[in-house]
N, C-alpha and C positions, 0 to 999 in steps of 0.2 A: 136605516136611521129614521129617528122619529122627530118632529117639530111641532112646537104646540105655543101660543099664545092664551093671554091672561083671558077670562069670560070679556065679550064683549069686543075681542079684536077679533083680525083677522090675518093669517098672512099674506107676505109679499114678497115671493123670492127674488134679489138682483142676478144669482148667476150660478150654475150649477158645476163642479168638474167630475168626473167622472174616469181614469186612467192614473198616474202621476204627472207631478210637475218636476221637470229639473233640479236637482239637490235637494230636493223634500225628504225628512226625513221619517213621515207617518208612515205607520204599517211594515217596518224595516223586514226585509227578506234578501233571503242569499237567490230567490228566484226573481233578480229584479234585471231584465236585458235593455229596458229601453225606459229612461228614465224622463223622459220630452215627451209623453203620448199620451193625449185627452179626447173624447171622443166630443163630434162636432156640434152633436145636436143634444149635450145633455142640459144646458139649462131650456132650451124648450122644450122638452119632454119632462122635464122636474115641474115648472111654471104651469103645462097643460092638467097636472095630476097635485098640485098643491097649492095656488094662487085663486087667493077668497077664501080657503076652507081653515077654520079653528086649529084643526088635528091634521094632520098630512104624516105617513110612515112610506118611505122609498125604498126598496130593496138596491141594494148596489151589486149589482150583477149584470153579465153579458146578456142575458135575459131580454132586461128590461133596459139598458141600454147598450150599445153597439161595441164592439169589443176592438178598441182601437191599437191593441198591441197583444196580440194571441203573444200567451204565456208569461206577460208580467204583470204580478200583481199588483191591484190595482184599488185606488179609495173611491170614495164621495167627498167630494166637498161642497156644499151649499152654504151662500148667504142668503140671508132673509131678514126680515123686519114684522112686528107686529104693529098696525095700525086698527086705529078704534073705527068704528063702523059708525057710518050717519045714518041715520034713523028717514 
């Protein structure tokens, strides 16, 4: 997933998920066993690789964060904000 502010700002992400959330309906699969399972540390691993910088692109994978329910799939979800930069 890619996020990008206007010239001139920068982002600021409040919170990252990374797993599913109970009764979400995104990414719908018959491979879904655990539907309560987020991994712990993805918004501060999102925030360390995307907060201050214009352009930020996350991969959402076990990879680059921690795989908090081997074998259900799983999203990203990030908030963020674009704020203007003071000179």
């Amino acid at each position: 997933m890619c996020m990008n502010c206007p010239p001139g700002q920068k982002l600021v992400l409040g919170s990252a998920i990374f797993g599913r959330k109970q009764g979400a309906s995104i990414c719908p699969s018959q491979q879904i066993f655990n539907t309560n399972c987020m991994s712990t540390t993805s918004t501060e691993k999102a925030k360390s690789v995307c907060d201050g910088k214009s352009l930020c692109c996350l991969n959402a994978n076990i990879i680059v964060f921690e795989d908090p329910s081997p074998g259900t799939y799983k999203y990203l979800e990030v908030d963020f904000a674009c704020f203007s930069i003071l000179p």
